[in-house]
C-alpha positions in Angstrom: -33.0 -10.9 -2.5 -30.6 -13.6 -2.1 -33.5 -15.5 0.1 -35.6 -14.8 -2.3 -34.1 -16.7 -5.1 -33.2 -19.9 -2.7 -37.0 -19.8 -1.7 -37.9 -20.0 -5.2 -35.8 -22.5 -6.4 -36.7 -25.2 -3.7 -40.5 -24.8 -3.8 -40.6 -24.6 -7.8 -39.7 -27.5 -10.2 -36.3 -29.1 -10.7 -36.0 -26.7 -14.3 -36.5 -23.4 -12.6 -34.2 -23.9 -9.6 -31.0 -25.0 -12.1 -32.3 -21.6 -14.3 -31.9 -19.3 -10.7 -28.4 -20.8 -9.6 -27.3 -20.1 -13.1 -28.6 -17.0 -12.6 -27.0 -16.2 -9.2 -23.2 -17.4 -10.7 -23.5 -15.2 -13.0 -24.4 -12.2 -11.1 -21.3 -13.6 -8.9 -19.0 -13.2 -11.8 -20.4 -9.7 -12.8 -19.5 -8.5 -9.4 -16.2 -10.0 -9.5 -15.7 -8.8 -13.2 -16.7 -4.9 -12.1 -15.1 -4.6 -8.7 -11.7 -6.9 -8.9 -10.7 -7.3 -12.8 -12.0 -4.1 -14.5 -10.0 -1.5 -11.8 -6.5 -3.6 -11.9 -6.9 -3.6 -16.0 -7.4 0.3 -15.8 -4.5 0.7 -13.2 -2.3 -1.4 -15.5 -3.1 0.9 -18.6 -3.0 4.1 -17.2 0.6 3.0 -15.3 1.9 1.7 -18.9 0.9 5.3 -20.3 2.4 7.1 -17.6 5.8 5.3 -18.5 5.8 5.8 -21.9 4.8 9.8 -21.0 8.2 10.0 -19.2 10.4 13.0 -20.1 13.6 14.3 -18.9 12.9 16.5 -15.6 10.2 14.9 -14.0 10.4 13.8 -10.1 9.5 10.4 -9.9 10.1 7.8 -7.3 10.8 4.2 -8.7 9.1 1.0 -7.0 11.9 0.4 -4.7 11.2 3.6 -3.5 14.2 5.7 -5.0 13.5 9.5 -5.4 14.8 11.5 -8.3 14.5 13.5 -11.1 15.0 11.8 -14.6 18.1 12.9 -16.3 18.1 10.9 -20.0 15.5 8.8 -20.9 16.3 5.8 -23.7 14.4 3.1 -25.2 13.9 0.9 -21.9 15.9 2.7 -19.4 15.9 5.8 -17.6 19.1 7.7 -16.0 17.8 9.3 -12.0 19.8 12.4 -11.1 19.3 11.2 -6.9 21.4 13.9 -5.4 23.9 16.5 -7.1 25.8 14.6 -9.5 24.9 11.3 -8.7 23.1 9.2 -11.4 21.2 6.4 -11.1 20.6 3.9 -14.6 16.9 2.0 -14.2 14.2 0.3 -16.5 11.5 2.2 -17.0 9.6 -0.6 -15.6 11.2 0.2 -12.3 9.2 3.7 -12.3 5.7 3.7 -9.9 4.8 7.4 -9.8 5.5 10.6 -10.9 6.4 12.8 -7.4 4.0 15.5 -8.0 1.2 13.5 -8.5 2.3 11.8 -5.1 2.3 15.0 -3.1 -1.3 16.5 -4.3 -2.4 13.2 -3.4 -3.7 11.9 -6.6 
């Protein structure tokens, strides 16, 4: 396809082969756009729900990598129970998954 298009633009006029490499960047940027931009934005939403979702008794593990179960949750922080009686304050920010989700693999 991509031979195509070069093959065309050097045997036709000087109009046509401007009109295909516009062409070409464009389908460059589409590809970019639907593979690269579109999945991060998604990932970003659906992570920024997830945290506002975030009730007291959920497992979760926080970026860092800290297991727990959420104990109080505030405005922007969240209190980890991390072993019997031990509690850990953090942003909510700070929390990547939910641990359920992380064991069935989702």
């Amino acid at each position: 396809m991509i031979e195509l298009i070069f093959a065309q633009a050097t045997t036709d006029g000087g109009g046509n082969a401007w009109m295909s490499q516009l062409l070409l960047f464009g389908g460059i940027i589409l590809i970019f756009y639907f593979f690269m931009i579109r999945p991060q934005q998604k990932k970003q939403k659906d992570h920024k729900k997830f945290v506002e979702d975030i009730k007291k008794g959920d497992n979760v593990v926080t970026i860092g990598g800290m297991h727990g179960k959420i104990f109080s949750v505030d405005d922007d922080k969240i209190t980890l129970e991390v072993d019997k009686g031990i509690k850990l304050t953090f942003e909510k920010s700070s929390i990547s998954l939910e641990q359920s989700k992380k064991l069935q693999g989702k």
